[in-house]
C-alpha positions in Angstrom: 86.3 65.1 -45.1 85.8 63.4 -42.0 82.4 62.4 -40.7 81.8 60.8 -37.1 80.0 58.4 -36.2 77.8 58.0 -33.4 77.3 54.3 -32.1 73.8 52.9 -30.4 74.8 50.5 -27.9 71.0 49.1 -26.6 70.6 49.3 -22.7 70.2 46.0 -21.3 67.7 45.8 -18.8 68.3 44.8 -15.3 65.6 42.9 -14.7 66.1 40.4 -17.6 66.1 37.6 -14.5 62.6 38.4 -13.4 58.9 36.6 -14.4 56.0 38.4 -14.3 53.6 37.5 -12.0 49.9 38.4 -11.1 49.1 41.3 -8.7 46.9 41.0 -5.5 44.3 42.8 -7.2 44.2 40.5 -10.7 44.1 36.8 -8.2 41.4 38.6 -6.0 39.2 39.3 -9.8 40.2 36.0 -10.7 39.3 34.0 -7.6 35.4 35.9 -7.8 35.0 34.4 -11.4 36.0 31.3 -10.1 33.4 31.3 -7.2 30.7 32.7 -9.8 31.4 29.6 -12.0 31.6 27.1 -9.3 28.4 28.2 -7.6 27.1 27.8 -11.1 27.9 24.3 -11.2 27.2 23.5 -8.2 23.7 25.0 -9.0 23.4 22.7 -12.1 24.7 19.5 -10.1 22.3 20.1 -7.3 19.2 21.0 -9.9 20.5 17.6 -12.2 20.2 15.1 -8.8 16.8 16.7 -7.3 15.3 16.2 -11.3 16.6 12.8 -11.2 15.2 11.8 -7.7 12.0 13.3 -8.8 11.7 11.9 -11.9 12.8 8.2 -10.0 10.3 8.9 -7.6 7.5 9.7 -10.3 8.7 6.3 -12.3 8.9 4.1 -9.0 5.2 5.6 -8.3 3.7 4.6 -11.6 5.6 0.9 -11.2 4.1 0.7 -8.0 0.5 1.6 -8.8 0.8 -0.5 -11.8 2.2 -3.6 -9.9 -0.6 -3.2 -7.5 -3.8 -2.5 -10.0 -2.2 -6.0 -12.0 -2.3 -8.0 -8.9 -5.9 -7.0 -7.6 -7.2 -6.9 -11.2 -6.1 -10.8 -11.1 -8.6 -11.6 -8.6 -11.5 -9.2 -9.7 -11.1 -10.7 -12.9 -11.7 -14.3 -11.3 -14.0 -13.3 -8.4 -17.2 -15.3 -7.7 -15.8 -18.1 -10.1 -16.1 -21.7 -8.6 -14.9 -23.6 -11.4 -17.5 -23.8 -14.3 -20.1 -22.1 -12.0 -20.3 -18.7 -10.4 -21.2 -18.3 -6.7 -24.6 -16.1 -8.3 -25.6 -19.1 -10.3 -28.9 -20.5 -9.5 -31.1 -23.3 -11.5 -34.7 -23.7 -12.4 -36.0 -23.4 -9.0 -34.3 -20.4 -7.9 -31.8 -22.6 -5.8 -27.8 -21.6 -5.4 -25.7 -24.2 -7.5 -22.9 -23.9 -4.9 -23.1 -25.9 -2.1 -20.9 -24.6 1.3 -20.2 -27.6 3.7 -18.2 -25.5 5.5 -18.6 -25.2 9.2 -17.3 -21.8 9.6 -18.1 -20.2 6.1 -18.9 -17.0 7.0 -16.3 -16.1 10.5 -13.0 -17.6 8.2 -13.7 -15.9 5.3 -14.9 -18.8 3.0 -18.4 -17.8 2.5 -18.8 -18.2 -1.3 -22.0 -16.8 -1.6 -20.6 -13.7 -1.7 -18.0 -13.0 -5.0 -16.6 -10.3 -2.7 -17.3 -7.9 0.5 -15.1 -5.5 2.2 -15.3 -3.1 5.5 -15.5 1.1 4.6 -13.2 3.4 6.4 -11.8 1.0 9.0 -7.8 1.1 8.1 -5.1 3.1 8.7 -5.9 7.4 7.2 -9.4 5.9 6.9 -9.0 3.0 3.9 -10.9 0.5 3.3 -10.2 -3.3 2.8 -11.5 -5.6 0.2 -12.0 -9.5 0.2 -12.1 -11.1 -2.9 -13.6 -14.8 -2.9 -12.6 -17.4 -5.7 -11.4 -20.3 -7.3 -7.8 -20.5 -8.0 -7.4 -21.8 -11.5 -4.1 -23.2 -11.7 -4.7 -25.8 -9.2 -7.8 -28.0 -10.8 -6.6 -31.3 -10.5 -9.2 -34.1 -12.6 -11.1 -36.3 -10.6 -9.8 -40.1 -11.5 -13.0 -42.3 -10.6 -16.6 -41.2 -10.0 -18.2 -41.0 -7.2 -20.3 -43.7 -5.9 -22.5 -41.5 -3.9 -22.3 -37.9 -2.8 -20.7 -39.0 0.9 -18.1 -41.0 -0.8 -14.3 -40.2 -0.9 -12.8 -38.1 -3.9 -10.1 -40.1 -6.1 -8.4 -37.5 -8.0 -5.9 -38.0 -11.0 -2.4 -37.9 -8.2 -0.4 -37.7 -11.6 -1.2 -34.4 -12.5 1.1 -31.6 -12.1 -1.3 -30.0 -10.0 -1.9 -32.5 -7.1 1.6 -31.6 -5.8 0.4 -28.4 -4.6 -2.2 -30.3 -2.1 -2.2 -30.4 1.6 -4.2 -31.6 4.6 -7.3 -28.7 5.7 -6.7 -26.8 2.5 -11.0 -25.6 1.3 -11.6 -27.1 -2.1 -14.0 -27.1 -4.4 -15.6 -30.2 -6.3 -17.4 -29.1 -10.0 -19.0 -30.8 -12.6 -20.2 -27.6 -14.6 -23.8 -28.8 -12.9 -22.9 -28.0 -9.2 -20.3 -27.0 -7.0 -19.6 -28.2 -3.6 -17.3 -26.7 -1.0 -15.1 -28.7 1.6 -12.2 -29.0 3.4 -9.6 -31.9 3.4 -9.3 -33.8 6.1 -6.5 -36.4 5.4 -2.8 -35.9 4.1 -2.9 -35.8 -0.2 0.9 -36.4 -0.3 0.3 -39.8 1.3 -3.0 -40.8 0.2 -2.5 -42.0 -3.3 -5.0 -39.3 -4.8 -7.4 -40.3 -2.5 -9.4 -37.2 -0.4 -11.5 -37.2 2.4 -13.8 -34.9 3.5 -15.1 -36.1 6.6 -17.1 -34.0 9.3 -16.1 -33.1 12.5 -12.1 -33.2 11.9 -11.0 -29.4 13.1 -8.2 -28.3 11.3 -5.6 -28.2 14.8 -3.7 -24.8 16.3 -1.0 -23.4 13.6 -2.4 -25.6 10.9 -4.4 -23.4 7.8 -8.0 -23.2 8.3 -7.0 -23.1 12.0 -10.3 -24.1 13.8 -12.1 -25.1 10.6 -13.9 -28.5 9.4 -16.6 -29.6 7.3 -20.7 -29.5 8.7 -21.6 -32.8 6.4 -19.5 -35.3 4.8 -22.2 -35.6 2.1 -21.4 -33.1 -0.8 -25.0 -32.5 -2.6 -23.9 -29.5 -4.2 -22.5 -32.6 -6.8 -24.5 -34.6 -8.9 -22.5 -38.0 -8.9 -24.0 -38.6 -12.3 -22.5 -36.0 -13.9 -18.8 -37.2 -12.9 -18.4 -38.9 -16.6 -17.8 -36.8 -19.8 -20.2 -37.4 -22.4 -18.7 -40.7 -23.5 -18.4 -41.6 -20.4 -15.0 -42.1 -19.8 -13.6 -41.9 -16.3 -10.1 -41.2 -17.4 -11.5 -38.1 -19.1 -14.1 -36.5 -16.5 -15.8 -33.3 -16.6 -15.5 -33.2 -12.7 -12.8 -31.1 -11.3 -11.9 -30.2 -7.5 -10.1 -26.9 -7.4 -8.6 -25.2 -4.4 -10.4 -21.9 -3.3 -8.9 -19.0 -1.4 -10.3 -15.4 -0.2 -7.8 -12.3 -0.9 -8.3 -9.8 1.4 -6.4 -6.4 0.8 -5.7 -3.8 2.8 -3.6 -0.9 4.1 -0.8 -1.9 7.4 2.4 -0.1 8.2 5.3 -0.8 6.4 7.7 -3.8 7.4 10.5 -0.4 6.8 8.8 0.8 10.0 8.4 3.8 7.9 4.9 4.9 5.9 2.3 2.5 5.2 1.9 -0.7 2.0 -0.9 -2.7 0.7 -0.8 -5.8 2.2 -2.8 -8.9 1.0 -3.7 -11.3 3.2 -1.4 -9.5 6.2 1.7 -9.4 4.5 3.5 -6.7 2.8 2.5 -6.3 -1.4 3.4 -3.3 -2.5 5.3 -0.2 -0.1 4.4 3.2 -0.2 0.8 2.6 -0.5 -0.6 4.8 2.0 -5.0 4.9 1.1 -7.1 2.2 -0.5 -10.8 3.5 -1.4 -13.4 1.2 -2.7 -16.7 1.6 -4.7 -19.0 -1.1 -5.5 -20.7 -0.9 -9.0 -24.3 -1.8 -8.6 -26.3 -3.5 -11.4 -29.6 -4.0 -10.3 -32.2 -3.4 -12.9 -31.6 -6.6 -14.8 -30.2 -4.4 -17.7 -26.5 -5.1 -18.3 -24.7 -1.7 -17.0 -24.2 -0.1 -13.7 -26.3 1.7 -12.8 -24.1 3.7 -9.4 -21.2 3.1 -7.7 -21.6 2.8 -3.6 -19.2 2.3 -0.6 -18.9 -1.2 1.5 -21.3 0.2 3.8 -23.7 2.0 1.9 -27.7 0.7 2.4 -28.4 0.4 -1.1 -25.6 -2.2 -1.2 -27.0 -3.8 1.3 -30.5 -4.2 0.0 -29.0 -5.3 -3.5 -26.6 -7.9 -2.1 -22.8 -8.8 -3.4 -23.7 -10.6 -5.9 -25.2 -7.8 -7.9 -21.9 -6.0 -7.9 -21.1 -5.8 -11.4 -18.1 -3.5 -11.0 -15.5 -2.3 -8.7 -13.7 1.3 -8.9 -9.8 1.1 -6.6 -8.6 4.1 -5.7 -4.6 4.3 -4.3 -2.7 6.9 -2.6 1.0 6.1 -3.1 4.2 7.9 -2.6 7.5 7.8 -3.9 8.6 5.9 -0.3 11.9 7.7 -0.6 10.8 11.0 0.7 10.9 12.7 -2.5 9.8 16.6 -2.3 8.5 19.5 -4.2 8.4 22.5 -2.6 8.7 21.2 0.3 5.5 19.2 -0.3 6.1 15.3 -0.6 5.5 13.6 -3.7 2.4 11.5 -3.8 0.3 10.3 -6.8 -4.0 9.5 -6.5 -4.6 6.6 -9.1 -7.7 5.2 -9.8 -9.1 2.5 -11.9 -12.7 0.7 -12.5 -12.9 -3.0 -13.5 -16.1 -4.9 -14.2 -16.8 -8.3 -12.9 -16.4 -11.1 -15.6 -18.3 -13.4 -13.5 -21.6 -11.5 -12.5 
C-alpha cells in the first residue's frame, strides 16, 4: 500500500538582514525619563553645593567669632595690669601707685588711670569701640643696676631676650611691685648698651610712634629706688622690671575687600565679616564682689562710678559668612555674645 508523504519545507523570512530598531514614539518615552532623571540630579547637585556653602559659611562664622572673642579676651584678661600693680591700686593714703609722666596721657591714649574706656554708638551701623589699656607681658626686661635716685637713667639687663624688641619713643613702664611709673624712651635701646633715658622735653618727631609725645618730668616718683634690690639684695636678681605698655583700641571699619565691614584693632583689619560691635560695662560698685548691672560707654552711672570699678565686660558681634551666603534669600549672619570679668579690678 502506498502512503504519500507530505514535506514541510519552513519559509525563510525575507527580512532575515534587518535589526530592529526603536520607534519615534519609544525614543520620545525614553528621552522624558531621561530629562525626569537628569533634573533629578541636577536637583540633588544643586541642593548638595548650596548645603555645603551654608554649612562653610556657618563653620567660617563660628571660626571667625571665635578668633575674634580669643584675641579681645587676651587683653581683657590683662587690662589695668602695670606689672605687679593694677592701675586701681592705691596705698595707705588713698594715693594711686601708678605714676603717669606722660605729657600727653590722656589725647594719645596712654592714660593708665583708666584699665579701659570706649565711645557708644559712634562706628559704622552704630557700633561701638573699646580701648583696652595694659602692660604687655612678654616684654619685661630686668633692670641690671639700681637706681641712684628717681631722675637717674634705667640700666636694664640688654642680654635678655626681651630687650631686642626695644625702640626709641616706645611708653614703658618701670615696677617694683611698690609703684609703677610711666615714661617714654627718649634715646635708641639698640645702641645704648641697656642704658634708657627718659628725659623731658624730647618730642617723639613726625612718622616716629608716639608721634608728638614726650615725658612731663624726668623724675620717676611713681618708683621707690629702694625697692630696686630683691630681698637679698642682689642687683643681678632685682624685683624691678620695666615693661612696655600699649592701648588696644577695637573697632568696626570697612573691609580692606572693599566689600562689608571687619574688626579692626588699632586701625588695621583683624578679623573680616564683622559688621557690629556692642559693648556693656559691668559695674561693681557696692564694695561686694559681683556686678551689680551692666551699662553702655556713655551711660551716667558709668560715669559717676568711674573705669576702674568696671568689674566686667559683655561683647556682642554681628558677623557674616563674608561670602554672601543666603537663606531664603536672607543673608547668613550670626549675633554672638560673650561676658568676661576683669582679673585685675
Amino acid at each position: 500500500m502506498n502512503r504519500s508523504h507530505t514535506q514541510y519545507t519552513p519559509e525563510v523570512s525575507r527580512h532575515t538582514d534587518r535589526e530592529a530598531g526603536f520607534s519615534l514614539v519609544e525614543l520620545m518615552v525614553a528621552m522624558t525619563i531621561s530629562l525626569f532623571l537628569l533634573a533629578g540630579v541636577v536637583q540633588i547637585f544643586l541642593g548638595s553645593k548650596q548645603s555645603y556653602r551654608v554649612n562653610d559659611g556657618v563653620s567660617r562664622l563660628q571660626e571667625n567669632a571665635r578668633f575674634a572673642f580669643d584675641r579681645i579676651a587676651q587683653d581683657l584678661d590683662a587690662s589695668g595690669y602695670m606689672g605687679c600693680n593694677d592701675s586701681a591700686d592705691v596705698d595707705r593714703n588713698n594715693d594711686l601707685l601708678l605714676t603717669n609722666a606722660l605729657t600727653n596721657a590722656v589725647a594719645t591714649g596712654y592714660n593708665f588711670a583708666n584699665p579701659l574706656d570706649g565711645t557708644d554708638n559712634t562706628g559704622p551701623n552704630g557700633s561701638d569701640t573699646l580701648n583696652i589699656r595694659r602692660a604687655v607681658t612678654s616684654s619685661a626686661v630686668p633692670l641690671a643696676a639700681s637706681m641712684p635716685e628717681a631722675s637717674s637713667p634705667i640700666t636694664l639687663d640688654n642680654t635678655q631676650p626681651n630687650y631686642a624688641s626695644l625702640e626709641q619713643w616706645q611708653v614703658m613702664a618701670i615696677s617694683d611691685c611698690s609703684r609703677t611709673s610711666i615714661f617714654m624712651i627718649t634715646n635708641d635701646p639698640t645702641t645704648s648698651g641697656g642704658v634708657i633715658q627718659h628725659d623731658p622735653g624730647v618730642v617723639a618727631p613726625a612718622g616716629a610712634i608716639n608721634e608728638g609725645q614726650s615725658n612731663l618730668a624726668t623724675d620717676l616718683g611713681g618708683v621707690s629706688v629702694n625697692d630696686l634690690k630683691n630681698t637679698y639684695g642682689s642687683l643681678s636678681a632685682s624685683q624691678a622690671t620695666a615693661i612696655r605698655v600699649a592701648t588696644n583700641s577695637y573697632s568696626i571699619q570697612p573691609s580692606d575687600s572693599g566689600t562689608g565691614f571687619s574688626l579692626a584693632l588699632n586701625g588695621t583689619e583683624l578679623v573680616e565679616g564683622v559688621q557690629d560691635l556692642q559693648v556693656l560695662y559691668g559695674i561693681d560698685a557696692d564694695g561686694t564682689p559681683g556686678v551689680e548691672r551692666y551699662v553702655s560707654a556713655n551711660d551716667a552711672a558709668l560715669a559717676a562710678a568711674g573705669m576702674n570699678q568696671v568689674a566686667a565686660v559683655t561683647l556682642t558681634l554681628t558677623l557674616n559668612a563674608v561670602s554672601g551666603v543666603q537663606i531664603d534669600g536672607t543673608p547668613l549672619t550670626k549675633t554672638v555674645s560673650q561676658t568676661f570679668r576683669l582679673r585685675n579690678r
